[in-house]
C-alpha positions as CSV (number, residue, x, y, z in Angstrom):
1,X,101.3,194.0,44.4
2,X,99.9,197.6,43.9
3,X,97.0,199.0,46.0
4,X,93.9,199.9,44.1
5,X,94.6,203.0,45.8
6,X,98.4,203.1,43.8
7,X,96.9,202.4,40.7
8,X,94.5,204.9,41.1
9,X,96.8,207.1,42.0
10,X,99.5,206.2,38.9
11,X,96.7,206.4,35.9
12,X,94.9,210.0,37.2
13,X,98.5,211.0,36.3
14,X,99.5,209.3,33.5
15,X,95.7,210.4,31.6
16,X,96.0,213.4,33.0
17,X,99.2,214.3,31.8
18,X,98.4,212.1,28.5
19,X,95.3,214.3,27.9
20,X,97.4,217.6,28.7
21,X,95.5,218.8,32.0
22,X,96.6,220.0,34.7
23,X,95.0,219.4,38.1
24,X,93.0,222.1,38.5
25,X,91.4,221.7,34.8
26,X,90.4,218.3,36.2
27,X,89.3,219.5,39.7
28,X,86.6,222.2,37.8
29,X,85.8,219.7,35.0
30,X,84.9,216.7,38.5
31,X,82.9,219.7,40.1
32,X,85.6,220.0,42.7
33,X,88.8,222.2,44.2
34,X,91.7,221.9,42.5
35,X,93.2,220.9,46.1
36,X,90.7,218.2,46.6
37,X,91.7,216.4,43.2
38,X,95.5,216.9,44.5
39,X,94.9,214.8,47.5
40,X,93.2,212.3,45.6
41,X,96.1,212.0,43.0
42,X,98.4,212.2,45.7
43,X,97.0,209.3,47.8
44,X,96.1,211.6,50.4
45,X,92.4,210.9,50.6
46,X,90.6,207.8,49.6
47,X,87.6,208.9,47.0
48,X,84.4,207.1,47.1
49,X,83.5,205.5,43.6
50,X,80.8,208.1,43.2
51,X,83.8,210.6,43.1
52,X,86.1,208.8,41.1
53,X,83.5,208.2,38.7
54,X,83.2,212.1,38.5
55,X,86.8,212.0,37.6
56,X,86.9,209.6,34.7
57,X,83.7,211.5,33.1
58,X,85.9,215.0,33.4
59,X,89.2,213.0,32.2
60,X,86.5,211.8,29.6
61,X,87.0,208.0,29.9
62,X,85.8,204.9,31.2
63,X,86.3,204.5,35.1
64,X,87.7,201.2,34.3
65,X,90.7,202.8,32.7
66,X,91.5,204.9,36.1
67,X,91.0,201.4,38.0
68,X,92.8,198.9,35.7
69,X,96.6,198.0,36.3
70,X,98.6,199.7,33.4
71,X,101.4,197.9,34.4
72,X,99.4,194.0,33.8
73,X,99.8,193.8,30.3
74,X,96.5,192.4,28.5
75,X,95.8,191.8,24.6
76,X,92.1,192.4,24.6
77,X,90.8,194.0,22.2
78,X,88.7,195.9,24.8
79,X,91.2,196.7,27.7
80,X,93.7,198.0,24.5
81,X,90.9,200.5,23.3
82,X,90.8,201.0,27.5
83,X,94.3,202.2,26.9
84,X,94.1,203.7,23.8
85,X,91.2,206.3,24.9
86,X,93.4,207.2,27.8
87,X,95.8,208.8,25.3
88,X,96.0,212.2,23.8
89,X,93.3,213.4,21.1
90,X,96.6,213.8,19.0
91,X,97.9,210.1,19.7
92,X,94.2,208.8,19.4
93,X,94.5,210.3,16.1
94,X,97.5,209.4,14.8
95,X,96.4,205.3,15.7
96,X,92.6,206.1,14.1
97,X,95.0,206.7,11.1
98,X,97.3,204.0,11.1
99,X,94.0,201.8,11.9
100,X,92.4,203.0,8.5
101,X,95.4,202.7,6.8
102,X,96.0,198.9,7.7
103,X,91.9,198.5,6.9
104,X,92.4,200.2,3.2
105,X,95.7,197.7,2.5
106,X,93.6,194.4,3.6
107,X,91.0,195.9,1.3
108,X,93.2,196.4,-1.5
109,X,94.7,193.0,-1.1
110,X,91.2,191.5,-0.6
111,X,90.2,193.3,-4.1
112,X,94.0,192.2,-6.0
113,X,92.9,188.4,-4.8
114,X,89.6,188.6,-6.5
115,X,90.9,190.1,-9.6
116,X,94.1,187.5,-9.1
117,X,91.8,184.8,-9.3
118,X,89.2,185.8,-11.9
119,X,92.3,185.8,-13.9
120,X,93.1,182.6,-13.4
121,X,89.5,181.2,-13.4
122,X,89.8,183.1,-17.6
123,X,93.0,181.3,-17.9
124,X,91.6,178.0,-17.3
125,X,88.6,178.4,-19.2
126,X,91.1,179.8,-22.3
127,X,93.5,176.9,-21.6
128,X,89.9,174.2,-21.6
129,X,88.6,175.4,-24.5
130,X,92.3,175.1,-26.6
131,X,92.1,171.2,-25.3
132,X,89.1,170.6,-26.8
C-alpha cells in the first residue's frame, strides 16, 4: 500500500505534467522556489496541508485530487470529475464535447419518442373512429 506521501508525490506529477507545467511554473504560481516544490514532488520534504493546499489552488484543483489514490479505481460521479479536472484544458475540452454530444442524442431520442408516440396515439384514434 502506497504512502499518502507516494501518492502525493505520483499526482503533483501526473497534473503537473497533464496541465503542461513545469516545476518552477508551479513553485511561483504556490508562492514558493522552484527548489522547494522539487523536494516536495520528489519526496524529499513532507509539506504541511497548508502547503499542499497552496499547491492544488496553483495546479488549479481540488486538494482532494493531489490526495486521492489514482491507482483505486472509483465510479463516482464526483471522484471521476476529481479526475477529469486534473487533466489538460485541451482534454477537459475534448470530454465537455463528447458530454454535450451524448446530452444532444438523448435529447433527440427523447424528442423522436414523443413524436413516435403521438403518432401512434393519431393512429389509434384513426383506427377507433373506422370501427365505429
Amino acid at each position: 500500500m502506497k504512502t499518502i506521501q507516494e501518492i502525493l508525490s505520483e499526482n503533483l506529477k501526473r497534473i503537473r505534467k497533464n496541465k503542461g507545467y513545469n516545476q518552477q511554473k508551479v513553485g511561483e504560481k504556490a508562492g514558493m522556489l522552484a527548489s522547494t516544490y522539487s523536494r516536495i514532488e520528489g519526496m524529499k520534504v513532507t509539506p504541511t496541508i497548508e502547503t499542499v493546499d497552496k499547491i492544488a489552488k496553483a495546479l488549479e484543483i481540488d486538494i482532494y485530487s493531489l490526495l486521492n489514490d489514482a491507482d483505486v479505481k472509483s465510479n463516482s460521479l464526483h471522484d471521476r470529475i476529481l479526475r477529469i479536472e486534473s487533466l489538460s484544458e485541451y482534454n477537459q475540452k475534448i470530454i465537455n464535447l463528447m458530454i454535450d454530444t451524448i446530452i444532444e442524442k438523448g435529447n433527440l431520442e427523447r424528442n423522436q419518442d414523443i413524436k413516435m408516440n403521438k403518432r401512434l396515439e393519431e393512429l389509434k384514434e384513426v383506427r377507433e373512429k373506422k370501427v365505429r
